[in-house]
C-alpha positions as CSV (number, residue, x, y, z in Angstrom):
1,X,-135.6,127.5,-61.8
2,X,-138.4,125.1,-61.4
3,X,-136.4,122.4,-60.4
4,X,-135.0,124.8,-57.5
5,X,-138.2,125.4,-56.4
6,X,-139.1,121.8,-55.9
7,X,-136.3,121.2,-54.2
8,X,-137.2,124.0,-51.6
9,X,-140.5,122.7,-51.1
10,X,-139.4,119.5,-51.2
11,X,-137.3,120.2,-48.2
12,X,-139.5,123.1,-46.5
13,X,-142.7,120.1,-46.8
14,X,-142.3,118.3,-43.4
15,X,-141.9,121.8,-41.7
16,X,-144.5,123.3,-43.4
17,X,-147.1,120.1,-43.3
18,X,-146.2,119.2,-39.9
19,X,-149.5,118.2,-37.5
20,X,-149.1,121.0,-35.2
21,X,-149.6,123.0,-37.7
22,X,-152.3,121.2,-39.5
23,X,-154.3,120.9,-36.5
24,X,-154.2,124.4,-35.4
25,X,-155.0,126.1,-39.4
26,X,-158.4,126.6,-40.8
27,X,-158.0,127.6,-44.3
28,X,-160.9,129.0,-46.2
29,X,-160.8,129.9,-50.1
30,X,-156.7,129.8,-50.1
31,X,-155.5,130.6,-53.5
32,X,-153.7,127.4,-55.7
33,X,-149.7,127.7,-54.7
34,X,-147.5,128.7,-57.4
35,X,-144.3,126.5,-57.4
36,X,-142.7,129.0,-59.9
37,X,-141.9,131.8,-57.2
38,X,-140.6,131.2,-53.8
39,X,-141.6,134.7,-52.8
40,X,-145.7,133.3,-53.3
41,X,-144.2,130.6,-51.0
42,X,-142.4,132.8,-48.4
43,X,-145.9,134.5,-48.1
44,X,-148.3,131.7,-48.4
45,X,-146.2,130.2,-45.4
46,X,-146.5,133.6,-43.3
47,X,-149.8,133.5,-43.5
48,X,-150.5,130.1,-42.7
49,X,-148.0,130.7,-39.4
50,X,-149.7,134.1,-38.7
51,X,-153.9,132.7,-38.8
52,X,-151.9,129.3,-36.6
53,X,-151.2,131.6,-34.1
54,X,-154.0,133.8,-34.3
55,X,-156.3,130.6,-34.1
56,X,-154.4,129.3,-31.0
57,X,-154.4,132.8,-29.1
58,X,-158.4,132.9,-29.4
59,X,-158.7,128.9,-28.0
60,X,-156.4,130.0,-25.4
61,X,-158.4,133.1,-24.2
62,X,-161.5,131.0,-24.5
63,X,-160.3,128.5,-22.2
64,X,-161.5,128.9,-18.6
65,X,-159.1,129.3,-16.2
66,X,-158.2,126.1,-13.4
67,X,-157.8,127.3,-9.8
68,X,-155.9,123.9,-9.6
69,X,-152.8,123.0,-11.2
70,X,-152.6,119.8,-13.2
71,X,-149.7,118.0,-13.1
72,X,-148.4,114.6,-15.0
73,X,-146.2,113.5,-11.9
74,X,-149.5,112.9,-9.9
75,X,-148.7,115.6,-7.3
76,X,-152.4,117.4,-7.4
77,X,-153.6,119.6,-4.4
78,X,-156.3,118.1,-2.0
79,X,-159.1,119.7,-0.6
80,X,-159.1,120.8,3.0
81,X,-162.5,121.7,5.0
82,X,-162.3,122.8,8.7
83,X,-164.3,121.0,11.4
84,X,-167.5,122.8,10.6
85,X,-166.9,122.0,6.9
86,X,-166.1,125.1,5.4
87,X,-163.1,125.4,3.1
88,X,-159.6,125.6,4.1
89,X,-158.2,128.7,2.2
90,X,-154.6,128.7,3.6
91,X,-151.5,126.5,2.0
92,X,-148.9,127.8,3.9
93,X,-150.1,125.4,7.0
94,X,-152.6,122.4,7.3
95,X,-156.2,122.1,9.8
96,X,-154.2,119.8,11.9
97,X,-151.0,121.6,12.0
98,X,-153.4,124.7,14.1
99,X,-153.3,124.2,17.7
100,X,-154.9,125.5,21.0
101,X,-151.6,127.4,22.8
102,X,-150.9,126.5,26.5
103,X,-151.7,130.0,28.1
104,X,-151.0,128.4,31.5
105,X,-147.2,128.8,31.3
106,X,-145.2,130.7,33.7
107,X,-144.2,134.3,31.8
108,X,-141.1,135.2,34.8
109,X,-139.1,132.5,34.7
110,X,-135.5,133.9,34.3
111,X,-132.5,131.9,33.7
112,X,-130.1,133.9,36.1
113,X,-126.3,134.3,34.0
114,X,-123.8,132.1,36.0
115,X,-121.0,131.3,33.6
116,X,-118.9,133.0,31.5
117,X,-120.5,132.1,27.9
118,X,-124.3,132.6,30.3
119,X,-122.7,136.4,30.4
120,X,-121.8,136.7,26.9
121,X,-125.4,135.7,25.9
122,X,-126.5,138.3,28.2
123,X,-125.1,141.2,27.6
124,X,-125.1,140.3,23.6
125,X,-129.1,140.2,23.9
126,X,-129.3,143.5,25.8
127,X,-126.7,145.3,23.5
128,X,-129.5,143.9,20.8
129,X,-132.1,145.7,22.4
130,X,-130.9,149.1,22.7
131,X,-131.4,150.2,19.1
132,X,-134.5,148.3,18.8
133,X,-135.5,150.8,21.3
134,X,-134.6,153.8,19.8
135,X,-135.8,153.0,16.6
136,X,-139.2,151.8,17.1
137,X,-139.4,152.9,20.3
138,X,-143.3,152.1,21.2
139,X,-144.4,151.3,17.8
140,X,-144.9,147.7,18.9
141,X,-146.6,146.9,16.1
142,X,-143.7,147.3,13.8
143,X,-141.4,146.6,16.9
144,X,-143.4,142.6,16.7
145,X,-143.0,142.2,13.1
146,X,-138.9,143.5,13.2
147,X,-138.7,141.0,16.0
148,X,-140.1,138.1,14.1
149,X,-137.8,138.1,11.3
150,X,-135.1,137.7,13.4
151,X,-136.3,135.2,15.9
152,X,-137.4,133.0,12.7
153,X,-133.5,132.5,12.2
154,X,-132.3,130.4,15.3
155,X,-134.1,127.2,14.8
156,X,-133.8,127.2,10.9
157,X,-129.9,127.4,11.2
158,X,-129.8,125.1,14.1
159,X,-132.2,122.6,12.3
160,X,-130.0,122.9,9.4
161,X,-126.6,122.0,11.4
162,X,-128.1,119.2,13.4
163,X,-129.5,118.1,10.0
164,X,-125.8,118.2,8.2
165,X,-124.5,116.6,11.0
166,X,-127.0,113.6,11.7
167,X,-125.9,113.1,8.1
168,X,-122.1,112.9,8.3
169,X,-122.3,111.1,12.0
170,X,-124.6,108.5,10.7
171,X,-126.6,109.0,13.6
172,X,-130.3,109.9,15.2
173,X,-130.8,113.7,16.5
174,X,-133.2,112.7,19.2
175,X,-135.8,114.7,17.8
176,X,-134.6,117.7,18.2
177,X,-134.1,118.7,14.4
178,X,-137.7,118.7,14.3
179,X,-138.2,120.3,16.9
180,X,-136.2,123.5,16.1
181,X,-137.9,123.3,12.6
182,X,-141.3,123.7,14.1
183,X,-140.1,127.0,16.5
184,X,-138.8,128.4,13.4
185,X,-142.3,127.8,11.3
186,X,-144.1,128.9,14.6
187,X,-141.9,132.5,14.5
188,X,-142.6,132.9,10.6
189,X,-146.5,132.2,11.4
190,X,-145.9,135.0,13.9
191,X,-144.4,137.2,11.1
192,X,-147.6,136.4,9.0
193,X,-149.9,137.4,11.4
194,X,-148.3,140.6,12.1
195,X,-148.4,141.2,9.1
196,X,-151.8,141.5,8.5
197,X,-151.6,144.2,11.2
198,X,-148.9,146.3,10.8
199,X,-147.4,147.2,7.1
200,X,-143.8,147.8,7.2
201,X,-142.3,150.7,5.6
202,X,-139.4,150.3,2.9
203,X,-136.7,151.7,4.9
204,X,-138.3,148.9,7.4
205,X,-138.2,146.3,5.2
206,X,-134.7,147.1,4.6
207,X,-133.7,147.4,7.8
208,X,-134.9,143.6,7.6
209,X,-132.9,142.5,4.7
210,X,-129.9,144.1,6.6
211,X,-130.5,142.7,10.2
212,X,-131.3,138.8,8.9
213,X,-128.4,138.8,6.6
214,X,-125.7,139.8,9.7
215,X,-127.8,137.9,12.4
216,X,-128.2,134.5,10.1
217,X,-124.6,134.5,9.4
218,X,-123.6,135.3,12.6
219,X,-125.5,133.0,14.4
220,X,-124.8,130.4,11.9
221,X,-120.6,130.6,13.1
222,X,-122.0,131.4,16.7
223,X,-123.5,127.5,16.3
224,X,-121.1,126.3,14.8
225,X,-118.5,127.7,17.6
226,X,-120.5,126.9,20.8
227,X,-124.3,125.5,20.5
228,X,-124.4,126.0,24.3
229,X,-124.0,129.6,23.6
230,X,-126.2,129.8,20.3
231,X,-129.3,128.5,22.7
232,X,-128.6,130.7,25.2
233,X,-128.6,133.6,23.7
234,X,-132.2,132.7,22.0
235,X,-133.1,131.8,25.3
236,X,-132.3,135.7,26.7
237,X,-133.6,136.4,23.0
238,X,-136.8,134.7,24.1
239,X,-137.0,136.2,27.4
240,X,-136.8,140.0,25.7
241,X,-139.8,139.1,23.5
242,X,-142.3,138.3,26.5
243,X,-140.8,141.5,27.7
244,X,-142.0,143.4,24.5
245,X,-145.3,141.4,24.2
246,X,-146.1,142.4,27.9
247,X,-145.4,146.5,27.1
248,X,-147.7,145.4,23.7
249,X,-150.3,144.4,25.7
250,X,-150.5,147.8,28.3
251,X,-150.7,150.3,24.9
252,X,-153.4,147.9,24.3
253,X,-154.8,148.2,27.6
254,X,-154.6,151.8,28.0
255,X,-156.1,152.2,24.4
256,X,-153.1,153.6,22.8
257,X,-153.4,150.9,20.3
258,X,-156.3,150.2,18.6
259,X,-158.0,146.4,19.4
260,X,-158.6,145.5,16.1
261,X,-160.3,142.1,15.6
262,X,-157.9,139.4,14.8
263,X,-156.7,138.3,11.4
264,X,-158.3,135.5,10.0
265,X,-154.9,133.7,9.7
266,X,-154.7,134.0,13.9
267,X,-158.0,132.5,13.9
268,X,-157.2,129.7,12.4
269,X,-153.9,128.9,13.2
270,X,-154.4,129.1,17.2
271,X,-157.9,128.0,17.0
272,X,-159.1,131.3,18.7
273,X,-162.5,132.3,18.7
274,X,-164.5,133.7,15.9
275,X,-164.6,137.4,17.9
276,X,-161.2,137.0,19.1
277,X,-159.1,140.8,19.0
278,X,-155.3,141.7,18.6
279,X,-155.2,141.5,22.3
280,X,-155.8,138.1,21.8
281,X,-153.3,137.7,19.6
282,X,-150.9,139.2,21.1
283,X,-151.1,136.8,24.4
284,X,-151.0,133.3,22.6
285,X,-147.7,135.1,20.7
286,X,-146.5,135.7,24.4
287,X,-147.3,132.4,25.2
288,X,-145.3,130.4,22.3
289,X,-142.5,132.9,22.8
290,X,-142.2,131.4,26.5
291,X,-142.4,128.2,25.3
292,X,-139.5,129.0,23.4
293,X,-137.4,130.3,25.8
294,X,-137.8,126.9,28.0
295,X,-136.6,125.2,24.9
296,X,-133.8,126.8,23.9
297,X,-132.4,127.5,27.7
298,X,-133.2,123.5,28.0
299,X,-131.1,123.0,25.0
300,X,-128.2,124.8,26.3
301,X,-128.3,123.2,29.7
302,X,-127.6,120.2,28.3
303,X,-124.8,121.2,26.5
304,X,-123.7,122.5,30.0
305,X,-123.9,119.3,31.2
306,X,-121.3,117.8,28.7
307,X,-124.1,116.0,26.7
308,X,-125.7,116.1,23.4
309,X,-128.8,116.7,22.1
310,X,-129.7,114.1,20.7
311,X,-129.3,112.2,24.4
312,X,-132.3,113.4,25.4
313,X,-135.7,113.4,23.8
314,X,-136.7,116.8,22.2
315,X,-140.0,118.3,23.5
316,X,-141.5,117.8,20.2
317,X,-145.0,119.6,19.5
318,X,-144.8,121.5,22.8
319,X,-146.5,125.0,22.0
């Protein structure tokens, strides 16, 4: 029987006299070990696991807290300050990705359908609209933040495509994958701001999960089909938001909305004044969803005109 028990603790000893364990147990006043019973053994070794885990549980709650993340691979975040030297508090964009909007833009331009895909588009877009109508009808709050979910989708698939298929081709996209990436991160930025404004319901937010899931994958083999026609109908897309925005703006005018001051995430990201309003907001919006529709209806004129993208230079930064 002894020799059994030596054997076990001759093959338990590396396990149970390890460092981590070592380093981690205090024992005070522990009574002598008894090789003859392996049941004195079984508890001895409880209890030194038991006051380990106790001892590391009360380092652990002792030890402050890091706002930052370490990390071995030397990918540590930096510090950001704004131009007057206060901190930077937002990581889903950077000080010099924020940018003044260009408010001169013409709102009424209106590409006028010609062709037979130009009619499609159309019509598609307006057949859009109708139940958007009915079911938010002059919530516009709501109304904006539904619409930015979907407009977020056009330039993320097409950047995508363009992406896969610089890839396989071997070849430059002219700038233009880029470009669609930053109208789709311009749209979600959008969404974020609205956010802060308007709270959806749940039956909103799954209308949301519903609408993104058919509209991504039916833009996706809308692109795939006919780019001409995929920009064209974000073009009319495009043209239906400045629509909305404008009808935003008059319930602001009229006071039918309240003009809240701006969320600090709009102040920021379009450099707008420290007293700037929702009104505010709501016009450099307007403004960047024009700029969109000029892209996209530029993008499918020159499919129209039998060429690529990538032939001409994309209109990179142009907010």
């Amino acid at each position: 029987m002894m020799k059994r028990n030596v054997t076990v603790v001759h093959q338990l000893g590396p396990r149970l006299f390890s460092t981590s364990t070592i380093r981690t147990t205090t024992v005070v006043n522990e009574p002598p070990l008894r090789i003859g019973s392996v049941g004195v053994l079984a508890e001895w070794v409880s209890g030194v696991r038991f006051r380990s885990t106790l001892a590391l549980g009360e380092e652990q709650k002792e030890k402050p807290k890091s706002e930052a993340v370490g990390s071995y691979w030397g990918v540590s975040p930096v510090k950001m300050t704004k131009e007057d030297g206060s901190d930077w508090k937002w990581k889903s964009f950077r000080p010099w990705e924020a940018y003044a909007p260009d408010m001169s833009i013409n709102l009424h331009k209106h590409h006028v359908p010609t062709t037979f895909l130009d009619k499609i588009a159309y019509w598609t877009v307006k057949g859009l609209r109708l139940p958007t109508d009915i079911f938010f009808q002059r919530r516009y709050g709501c109304r904006a933040m539904m619409l930015e979910t979907v407009a977020a989708v056009p330039g993320m698939v097409g950047g995508m495509l363009l992406h896969c298929k610089s890839l396989r081709r071997f070849e430059h996209s002219g700038g233009w994958i880029k470009a669609l990436l930053e109208e789709a991160e311009n749209e979600r930025m959008h969404l974020m701001t609205f956010m802060e404004v308007a709270k959806p319901r749940w039956y909103e937010r799954a209308l949301v999960i519903t609408v993104q899931g058919i509209f991504f994958n039916a833009y996706f083999f809308a692109y795939l089909a006919s780019p001409k026609l995929a920009h064209r109908v974000v073009g009319y897309l495009e043209e239906e938001a400045i629509h909305s925005y404008t009808e935003f703006l008059k319930e602001l005018d009229k006071g039918k909305i309240e003009n809240v001051p701006a969320p600090a995430i709009a102040i920021d990201y379009w450099r707008l004044p420290a007293d700037s309003t929702l009104r505010d907001v709501v016009m450099v919006v307007r403004a960047d969803e024009a700029h969109h529709r000029d892209v996209n209806h530029f993008a499918s004129d020159i499919h129209s005109q039998g060429h690529e993208l990538r032939e001409s230079p994309a209109p990179l930064g142009y907010h």
